[in-house]
N, C-alpha and C positions, 0 to 999 in steps of 0.2 A: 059677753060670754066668749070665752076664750074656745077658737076651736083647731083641731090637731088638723097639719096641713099633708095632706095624702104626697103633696106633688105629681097631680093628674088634674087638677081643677083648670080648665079653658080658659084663656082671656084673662087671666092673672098671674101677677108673679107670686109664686110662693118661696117664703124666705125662711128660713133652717135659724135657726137661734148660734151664734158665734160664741164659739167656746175661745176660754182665753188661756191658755196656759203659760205656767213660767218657762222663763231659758232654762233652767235646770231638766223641767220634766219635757221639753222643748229636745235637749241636747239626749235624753234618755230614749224618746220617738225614735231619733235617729239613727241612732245606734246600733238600734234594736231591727232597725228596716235595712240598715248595710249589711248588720251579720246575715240577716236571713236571706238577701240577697247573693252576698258570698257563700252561702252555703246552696243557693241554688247551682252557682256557678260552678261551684266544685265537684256536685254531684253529673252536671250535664257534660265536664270537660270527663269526668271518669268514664261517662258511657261512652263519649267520645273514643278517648283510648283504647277501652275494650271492645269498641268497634271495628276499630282500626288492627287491631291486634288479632282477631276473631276474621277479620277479610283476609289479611297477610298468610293467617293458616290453612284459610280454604286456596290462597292461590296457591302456594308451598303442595297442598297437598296435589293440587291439578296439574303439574308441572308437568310438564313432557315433552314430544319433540316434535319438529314439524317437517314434513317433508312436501319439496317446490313439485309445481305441474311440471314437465320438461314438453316446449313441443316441437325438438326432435326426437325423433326415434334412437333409442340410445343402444348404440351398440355395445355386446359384451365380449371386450376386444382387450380390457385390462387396459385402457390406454386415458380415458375421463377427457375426452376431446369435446363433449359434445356441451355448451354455452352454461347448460344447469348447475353441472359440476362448479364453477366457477364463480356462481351466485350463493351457493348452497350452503350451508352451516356445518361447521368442524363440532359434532360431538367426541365426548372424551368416552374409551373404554377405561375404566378406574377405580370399579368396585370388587373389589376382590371378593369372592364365596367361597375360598378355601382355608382361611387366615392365612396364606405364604403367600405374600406382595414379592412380585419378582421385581431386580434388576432393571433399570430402564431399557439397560442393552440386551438385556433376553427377554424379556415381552415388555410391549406398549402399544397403545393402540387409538384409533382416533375413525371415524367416519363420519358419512353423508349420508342424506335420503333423497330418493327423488319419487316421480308417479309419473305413470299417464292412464288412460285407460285399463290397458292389459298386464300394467305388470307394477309392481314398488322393487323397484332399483336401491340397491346399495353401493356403496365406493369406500372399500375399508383399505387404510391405512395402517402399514402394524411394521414394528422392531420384532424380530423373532432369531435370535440368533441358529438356533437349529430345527429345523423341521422334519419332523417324526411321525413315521406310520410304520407301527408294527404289526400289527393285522392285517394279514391278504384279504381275509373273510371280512366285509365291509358290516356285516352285522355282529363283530362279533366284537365286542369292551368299543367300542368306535369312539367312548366317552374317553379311552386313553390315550389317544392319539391326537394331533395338531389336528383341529376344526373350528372350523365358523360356528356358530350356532343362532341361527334365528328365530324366536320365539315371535308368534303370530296370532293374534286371535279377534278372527274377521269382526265378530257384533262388540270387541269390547262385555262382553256380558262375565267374566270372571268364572270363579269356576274350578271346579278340579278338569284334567286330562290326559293326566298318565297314560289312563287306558284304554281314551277315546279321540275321537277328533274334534271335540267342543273348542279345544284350539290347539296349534299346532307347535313340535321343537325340531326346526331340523339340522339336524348335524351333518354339515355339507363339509366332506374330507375333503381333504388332497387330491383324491383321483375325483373329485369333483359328487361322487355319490353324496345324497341326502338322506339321513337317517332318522326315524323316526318310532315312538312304540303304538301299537294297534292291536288294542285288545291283551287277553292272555291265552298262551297255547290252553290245549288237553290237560297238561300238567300243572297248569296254573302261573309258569313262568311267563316275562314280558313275551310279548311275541313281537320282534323287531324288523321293522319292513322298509324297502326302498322305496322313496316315493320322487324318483328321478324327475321324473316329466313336470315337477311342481317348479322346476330349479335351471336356472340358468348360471353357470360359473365355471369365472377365468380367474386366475392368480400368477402374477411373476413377480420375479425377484427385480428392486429396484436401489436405486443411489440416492433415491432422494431423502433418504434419511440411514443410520445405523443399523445392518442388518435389516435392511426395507424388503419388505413385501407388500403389494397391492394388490386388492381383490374387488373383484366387478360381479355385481348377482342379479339377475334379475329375477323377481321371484312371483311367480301366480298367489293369488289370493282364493282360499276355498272355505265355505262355508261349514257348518257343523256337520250336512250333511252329505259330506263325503264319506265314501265308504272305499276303504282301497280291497275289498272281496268284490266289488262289482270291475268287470272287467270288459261290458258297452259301453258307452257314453263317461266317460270319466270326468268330462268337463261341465258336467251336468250342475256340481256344484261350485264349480268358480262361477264368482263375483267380479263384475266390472267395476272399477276402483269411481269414485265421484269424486268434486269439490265439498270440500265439508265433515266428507269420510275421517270418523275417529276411529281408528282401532287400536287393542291390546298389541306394545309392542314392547321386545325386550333384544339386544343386541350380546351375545359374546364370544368368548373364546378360550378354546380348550389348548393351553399350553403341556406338550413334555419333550422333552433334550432327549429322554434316553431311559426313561424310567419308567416301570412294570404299569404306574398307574401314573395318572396326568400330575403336574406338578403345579398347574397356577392354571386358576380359573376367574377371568376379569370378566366384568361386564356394565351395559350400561345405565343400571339401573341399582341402587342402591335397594337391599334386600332387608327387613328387618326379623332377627335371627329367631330363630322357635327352636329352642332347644338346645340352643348355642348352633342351629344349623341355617346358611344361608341360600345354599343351595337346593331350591325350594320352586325355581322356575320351570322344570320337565313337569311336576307335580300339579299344580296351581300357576291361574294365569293370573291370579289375586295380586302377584307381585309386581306384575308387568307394568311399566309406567303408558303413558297415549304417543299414539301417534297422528297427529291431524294434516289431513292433507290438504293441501292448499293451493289454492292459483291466483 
């Protein structure tokens, strides 16, 4: 009595029946086991790719900048003597938000970052062949005139802030004032305030490049909930900077020679246009690239 062999019985070897096929149907097996093989392979190198291609776009999009611990106390003396400067990394100002790309020899622009505690330090490098301020009144178009402009936004949380201090833009002139908007008057227009005390800034004129200028800032870091109506404690809402600290950061400058309104505005963050408009960082800190502090 013939009986079917499970392949579980103990103590015995159980033997399978030998199939015997031709080389033809032999070479057809084979065949048939490479392609599917190679089609596993092709499948797995595709997810590969689009793995690879999918990480490339999440780093692209994380891209940002880094600024070193310094630990000396770094003086704001326009002069970049202190060891930081010198380890530090050259970013490029290069994005234009006006479409009018100026002349190398009338604007260009290049800087550093540093931190310690109390304050994120900048060291900007700039070609400016004329330097321009036509408003006495420091709040008054201060957007047309030659400034620094430092966009700031302590948690990185994004955001509008035109009208608030969720994050900050401060347009530090020529006579060193920082300008900034808070809230709107009665009338509903910006209402434009100094917020000096946030700002530390030196600028001279220098040879080490074409129409050189160098500028030194040290700048406090303040949270959302600064209020520039309270006039106790103002320090209430600055932040002492850490190792690790990300925040919203955006670098530029408002160029004009001579003209009613600014004529080039670079910066260091590539801005993607709404409306055909680039100029979108007083507005929104959504544009703002990171800045990670580091030691």
């Amino acid at each position: 009595m013939n009986k079917t062999c499970s392949g579980k019985r103990l103590g015995k070897l159980c033997r399978r029946p030998i199939v015997t096929v031709s080389k033809t149907q032999f070479d057809v097996l084979i065949n048939t086991v490479l392609a599917r093989l190679k089609l596993v392979s092709t499948v797995c190198l595709s997810m590969t790719v689009l793995s690879l291609v999918s990480t490339q776009a999440i780093a692209k999009s994380a891209e940002g900048f880094v600024a070193l611990y310094s630990e000396q106390t770094i003086q704001i003396d326009g002069n970049a003597s202190e060891v930081i400067w010198q380890s530090s990394q050259w970013y490029q100002l290069n994005h234009d938000m006006l479409a009018n790309y100026p002349a190398t020899d009338d604007f260009s622009g290049r800087f550093k970052v540093a931190w310690d505690e109390n304050y994120l330090y900048l060291w900007v490098e700039m070609s400016d062949d004329v330097l321009f301020d036509q408003h006495a009144n420091p709040l008054f178009k201060y957007w047309d005139d030659d400034a620094l402009e430092v966009f700031i936004d302590e948690d990185r949380s994004g955001g509008t802030h035109q009208y608030d201090h969720n994050a900050f833009a401060y347009h530090i002139a020529l006579d060193h004032q920082a300008i900034d908007i808070a809230g709107k008057k009665d009338d509903g227009t910006p209402n434009f305030v100094a917020l000096n005390e946030h700002v530390k800034s030196v600028w001279r004129r220098t040879d080490v490049r074409a129409n050189g200028i160098v500028w030194e800032v040290a700048l406090e870091i303040h949270n959302d909930s600064f209020d520039h109506r309270v006039t106790a404690n103002r320090q209430a809402s600055r932040v002492a900077l850490t190792a690790g600290k990300v925040l919203g950061f955006m670098l530029a400058y408002c160029d004009n020679d001579g003209s009613k309104q600014r004529e080039h505005f670079l910066g260091s963050t590539y801005i993607t246009p709404v409306n055909g408009d680039q100029n979108l960082g007083y507005k929104t800190a959504d544009v703002f690239s990171t800045l990670l502090l580091k030691k």
